[in-house]
C-alpha positions as CSV (number, residue, x, y, z in Angstrom):
1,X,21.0,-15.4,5.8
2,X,23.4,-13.0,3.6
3,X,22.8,-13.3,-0.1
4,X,25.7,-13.0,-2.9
5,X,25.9,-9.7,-2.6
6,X,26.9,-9.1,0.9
7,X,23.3,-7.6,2.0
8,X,20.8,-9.6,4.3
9,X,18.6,-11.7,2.5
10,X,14.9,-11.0,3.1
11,X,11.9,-13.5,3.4
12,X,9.4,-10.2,2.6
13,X,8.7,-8.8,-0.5
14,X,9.3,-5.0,-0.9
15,X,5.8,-3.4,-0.9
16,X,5.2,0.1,0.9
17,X,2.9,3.3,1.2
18,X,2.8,6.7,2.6
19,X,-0.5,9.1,2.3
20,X,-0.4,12.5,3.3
21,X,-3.3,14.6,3.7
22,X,-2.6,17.8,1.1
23,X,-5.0,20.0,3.1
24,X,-3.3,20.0,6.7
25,X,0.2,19.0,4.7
26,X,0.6,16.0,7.4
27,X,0.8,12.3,6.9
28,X,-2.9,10.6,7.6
29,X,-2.2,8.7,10.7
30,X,-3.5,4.9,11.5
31,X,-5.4,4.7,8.2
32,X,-6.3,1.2,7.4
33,X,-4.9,-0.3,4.2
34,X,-6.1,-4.0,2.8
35,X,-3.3,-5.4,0.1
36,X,-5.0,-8.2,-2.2
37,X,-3.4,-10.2,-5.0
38,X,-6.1,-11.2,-7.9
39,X,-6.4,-15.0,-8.9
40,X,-8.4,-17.3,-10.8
41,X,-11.0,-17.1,-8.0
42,X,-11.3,-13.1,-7.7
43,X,-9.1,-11.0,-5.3
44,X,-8.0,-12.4,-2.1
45,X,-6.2,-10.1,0.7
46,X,-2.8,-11.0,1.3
47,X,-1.6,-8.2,4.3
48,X,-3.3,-5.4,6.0
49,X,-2.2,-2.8,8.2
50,X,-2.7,0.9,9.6
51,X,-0.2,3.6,8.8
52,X,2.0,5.0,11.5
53,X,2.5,8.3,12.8
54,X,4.5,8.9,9.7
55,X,1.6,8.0,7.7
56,X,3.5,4.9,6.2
57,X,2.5,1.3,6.2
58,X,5.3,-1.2,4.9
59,X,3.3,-4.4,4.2
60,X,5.2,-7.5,4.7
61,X,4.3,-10.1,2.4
62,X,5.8,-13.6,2.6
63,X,7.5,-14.3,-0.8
64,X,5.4,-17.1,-1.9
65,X,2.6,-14.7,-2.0
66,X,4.6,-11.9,-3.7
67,X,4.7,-12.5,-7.5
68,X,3.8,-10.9,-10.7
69,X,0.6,-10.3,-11.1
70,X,-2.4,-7.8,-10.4
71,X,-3.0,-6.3,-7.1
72,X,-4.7,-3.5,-5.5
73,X,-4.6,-1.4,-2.2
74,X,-7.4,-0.5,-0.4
75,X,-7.1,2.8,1.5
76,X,-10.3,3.2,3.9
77,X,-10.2,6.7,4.3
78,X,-13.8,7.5,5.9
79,X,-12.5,7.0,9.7
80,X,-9.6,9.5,9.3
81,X,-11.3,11.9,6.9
82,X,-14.8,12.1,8.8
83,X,-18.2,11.3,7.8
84,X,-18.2,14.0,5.0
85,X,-16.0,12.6,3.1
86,X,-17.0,12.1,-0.7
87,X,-14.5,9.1,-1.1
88,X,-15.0,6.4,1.8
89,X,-12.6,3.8,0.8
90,X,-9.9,4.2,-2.4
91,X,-8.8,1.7,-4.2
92,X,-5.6,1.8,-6.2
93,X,-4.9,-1.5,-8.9
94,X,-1.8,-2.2,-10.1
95,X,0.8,-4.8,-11.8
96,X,3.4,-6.3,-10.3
97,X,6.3,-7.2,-13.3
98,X,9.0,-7.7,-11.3
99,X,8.7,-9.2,-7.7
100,X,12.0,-8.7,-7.1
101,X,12.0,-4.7,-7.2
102,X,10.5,-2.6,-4.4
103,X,7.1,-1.2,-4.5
104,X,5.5,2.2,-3.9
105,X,2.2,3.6,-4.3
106,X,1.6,6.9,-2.0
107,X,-1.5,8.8,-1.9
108,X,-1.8,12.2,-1.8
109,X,-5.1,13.0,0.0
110,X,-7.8,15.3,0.6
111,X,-11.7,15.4,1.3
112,X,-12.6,15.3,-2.4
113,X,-9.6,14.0,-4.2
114,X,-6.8,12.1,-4.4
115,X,-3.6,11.1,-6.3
116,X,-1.5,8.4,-6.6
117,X,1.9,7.3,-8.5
118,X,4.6,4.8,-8.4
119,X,6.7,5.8,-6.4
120,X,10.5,4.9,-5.1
């Protein structure tokens, strides 16, 4: 369905990620990312997914379950970074003012660090 402004309408909120692996300088391929939403009872997952050859992962959240609030990713990085690694899972919280705006929290990874921003 077209919305006012001429552009399809979606039923999705706007929530994305990329990680690239600063060592090898190439995106971290099928890496398995949990996206919860924190309520009253404690944090409940809300879309999961593995990032593609691109190491990207575009989580596709029905809109009911997209709305401001706090929420956190879960990047289980152990499989792709091998038994060594010092950080097994990440987890990145954040707030969620607007749910109208699109979302973007990369992750810039390596064996024994990581960094993350907001993105565009």
């Amino acid at each position: 369905m077209p919305s006012t402004d001429g552009t399809a309408a979606t039923s999705h909120a706007k929530i994305s990620t990329h990680i690239l692996d600063t060592v090898t300088g190439d995106p971290a391929r099928d890496v398995y990312v949990r996206l919860e939403r924190r309520d009253s009872d404690g944090w409940k997952l809300i879309a999961e997914g593995r990032t593609d050859d691109d190491g990207r992962l575009r989580h596709r959240v029905p809109l009911h379950d997209w709305q401001a609030g706090g929420y956190r990713l879960v990047f289980y990085v152990e499989p792709y970074l091998g038994g060594e690694a010092f950080f097994p899972e990440i987890t990145v919280a954040f707030h969620v003012h607007d749910p109208g705006r699109h979302y973007h929290v990369p992750l810039l990874l390596s064996r024994y660090g990581y960094t993350t921003y907001r993105g565009s």
